[in-house]
C-alpha positions as CSV (number, residue, x, y, z in Angstrom):
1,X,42.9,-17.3,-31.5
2,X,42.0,-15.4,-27.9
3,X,38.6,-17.0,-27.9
4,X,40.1,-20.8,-28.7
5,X,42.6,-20.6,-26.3
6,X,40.1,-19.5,-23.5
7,X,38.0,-22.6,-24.0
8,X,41.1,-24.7,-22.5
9,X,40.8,-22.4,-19.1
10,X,38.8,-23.3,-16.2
11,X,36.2,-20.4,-15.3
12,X,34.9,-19.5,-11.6
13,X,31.8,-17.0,-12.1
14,X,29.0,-16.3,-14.4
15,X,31.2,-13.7,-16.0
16,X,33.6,-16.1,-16.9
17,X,31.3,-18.7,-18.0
18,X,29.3,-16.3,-20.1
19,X,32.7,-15.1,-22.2
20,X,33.4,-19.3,-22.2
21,X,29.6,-19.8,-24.0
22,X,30.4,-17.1,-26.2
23,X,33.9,-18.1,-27.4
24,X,32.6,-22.1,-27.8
25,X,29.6,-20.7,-30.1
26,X,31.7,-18.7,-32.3
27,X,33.6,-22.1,-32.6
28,X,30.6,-23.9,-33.2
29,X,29.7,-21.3,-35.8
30,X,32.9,-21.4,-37.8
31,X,31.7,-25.3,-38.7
32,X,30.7,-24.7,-41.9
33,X,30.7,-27.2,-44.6
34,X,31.6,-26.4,-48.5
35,X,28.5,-25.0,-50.4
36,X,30.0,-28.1,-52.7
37,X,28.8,-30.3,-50.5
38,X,25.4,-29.5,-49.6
39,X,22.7,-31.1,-51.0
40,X,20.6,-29.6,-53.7
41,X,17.5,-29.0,-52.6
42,X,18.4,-26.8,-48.8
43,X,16.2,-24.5,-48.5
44,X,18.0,-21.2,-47.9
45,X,17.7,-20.8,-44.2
46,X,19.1,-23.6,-43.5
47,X,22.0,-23.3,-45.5
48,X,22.7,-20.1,-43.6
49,X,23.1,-21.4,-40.1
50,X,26.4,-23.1,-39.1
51,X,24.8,-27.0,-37.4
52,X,21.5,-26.9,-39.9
53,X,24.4,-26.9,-43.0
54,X,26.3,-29.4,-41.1
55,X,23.4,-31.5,-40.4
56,X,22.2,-31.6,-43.9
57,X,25.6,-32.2,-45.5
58,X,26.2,-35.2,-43.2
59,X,22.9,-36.8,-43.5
60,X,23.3,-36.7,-47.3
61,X,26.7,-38.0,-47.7
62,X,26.8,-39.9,-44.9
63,X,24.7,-43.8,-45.0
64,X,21.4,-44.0,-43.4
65,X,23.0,-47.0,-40.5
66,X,24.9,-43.6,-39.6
67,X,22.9,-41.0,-39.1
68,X,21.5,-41.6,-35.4
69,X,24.8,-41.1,-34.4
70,X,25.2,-37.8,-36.3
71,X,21.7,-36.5,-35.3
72,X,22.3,-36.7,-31.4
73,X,26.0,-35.4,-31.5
74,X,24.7,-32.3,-33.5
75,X,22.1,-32.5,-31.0
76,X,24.2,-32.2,-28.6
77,X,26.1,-28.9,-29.9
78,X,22.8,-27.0,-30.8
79,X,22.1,-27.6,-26.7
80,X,25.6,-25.7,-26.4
81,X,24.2,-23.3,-28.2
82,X,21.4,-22.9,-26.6
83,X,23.0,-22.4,-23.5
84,X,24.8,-19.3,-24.9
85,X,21.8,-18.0,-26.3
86,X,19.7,-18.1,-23.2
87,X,22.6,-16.5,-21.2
88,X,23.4,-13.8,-24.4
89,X,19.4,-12.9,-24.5
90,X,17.4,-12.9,-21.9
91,X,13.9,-13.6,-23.6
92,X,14.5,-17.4,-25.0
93,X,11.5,-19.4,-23.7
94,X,13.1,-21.6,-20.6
95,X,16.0,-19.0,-20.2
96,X,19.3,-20.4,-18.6
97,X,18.4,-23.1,-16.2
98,X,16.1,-24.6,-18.6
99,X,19.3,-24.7,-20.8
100,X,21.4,-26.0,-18.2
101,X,19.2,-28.5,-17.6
102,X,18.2,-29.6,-20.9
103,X,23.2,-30.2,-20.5
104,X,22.3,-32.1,-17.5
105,X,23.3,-29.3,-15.1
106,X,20.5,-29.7,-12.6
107,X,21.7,-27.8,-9.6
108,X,19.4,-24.8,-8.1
109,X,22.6,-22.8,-7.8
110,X,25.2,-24.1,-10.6
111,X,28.9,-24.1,-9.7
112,X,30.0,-22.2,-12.9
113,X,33.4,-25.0,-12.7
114,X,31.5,-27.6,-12.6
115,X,28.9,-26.3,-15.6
116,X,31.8,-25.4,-17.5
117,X,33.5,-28.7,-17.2
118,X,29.7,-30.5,-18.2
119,X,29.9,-28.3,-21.5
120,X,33.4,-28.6,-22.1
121,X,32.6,-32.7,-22.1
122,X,29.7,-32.6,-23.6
123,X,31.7,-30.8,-27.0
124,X,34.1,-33.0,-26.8
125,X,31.8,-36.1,-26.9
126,X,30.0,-34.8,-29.4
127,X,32.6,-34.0,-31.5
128,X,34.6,-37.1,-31.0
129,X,31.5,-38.7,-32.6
130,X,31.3,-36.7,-35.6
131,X,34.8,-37.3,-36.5
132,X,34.5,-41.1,-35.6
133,X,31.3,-41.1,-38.1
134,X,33.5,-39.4,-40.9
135,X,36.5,-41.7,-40.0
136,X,34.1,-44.3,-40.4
137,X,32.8,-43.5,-43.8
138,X,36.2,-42.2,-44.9
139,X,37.6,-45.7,-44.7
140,X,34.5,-48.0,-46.0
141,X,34.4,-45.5,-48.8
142,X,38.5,-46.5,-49.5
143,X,37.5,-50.0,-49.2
144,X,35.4,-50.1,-51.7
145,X,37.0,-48.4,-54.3
């Protein structure tokens, strides 16, 4: 609950946003779909990493006018991700500003507010569309039963 609750707190230095990334990817992590729902023929990798599982069990439930939309907010949290994996281990190709970049954080010298606040938005957006896509689905399926 330590790590949730930090991800509501502003941060002011690299520190800071490094123990941020880390607490948003363990939240990112704990997305993990049923094995119930998962389609039957993911291949085992994938069905061991939190957004690949996630990916594959919306893409097969979900209807094909849909999936756009579900593809560029998972997108959008693997580039979370990514950030905390670039800060967390030094030798991914690009390392951090590449990262930052890739968020749209394009300053030479990032404010580690203002970065925050970008990622922060960024996982909101993209989880706002997920649950609109499953609200969505959720209610045409109703109607047509």
């Amino acid at each position: 609950m330590k790590n949730t609750a930090s991800l509501a707190v502003d941060c002011t230095d690299l520190e800071e946003f490094e123990s941020r990334m880390s607490a948003l990817a363990d939240v990112i992590d704990q997305i993990w779909p049923s094995d119930a729902l998962l389609p039957a023929e993911i291949d085992a990798e994938k069905a061991g990493r939190s957004l690949d599982r996630l990916t594959e069990v919306l893409l097969h439930r979900l209807p094909a006018g849909q999936h756009a939309r579900v593809e560029d907010a998972v997108s959008a949290l693997r580039r979370v991700r990514q950030v905390r994996n670039a800060i967390q281990h030094s030798r991914v190709r690009g390392g951090l500003l590449a990262a930052l970049r890739n968020l749209g954080v394009n300053d030479a010298s990032p404010s580690w507010a203002d970065t925050w606040n970008v990622v922060r938005a960024q996982t909101v957006e993209a989880l706002k569309v997920l649950r609109e896509e499953l609200v969505q689905f959720s209610e045409t399926s109703a109607a047509s039963t």
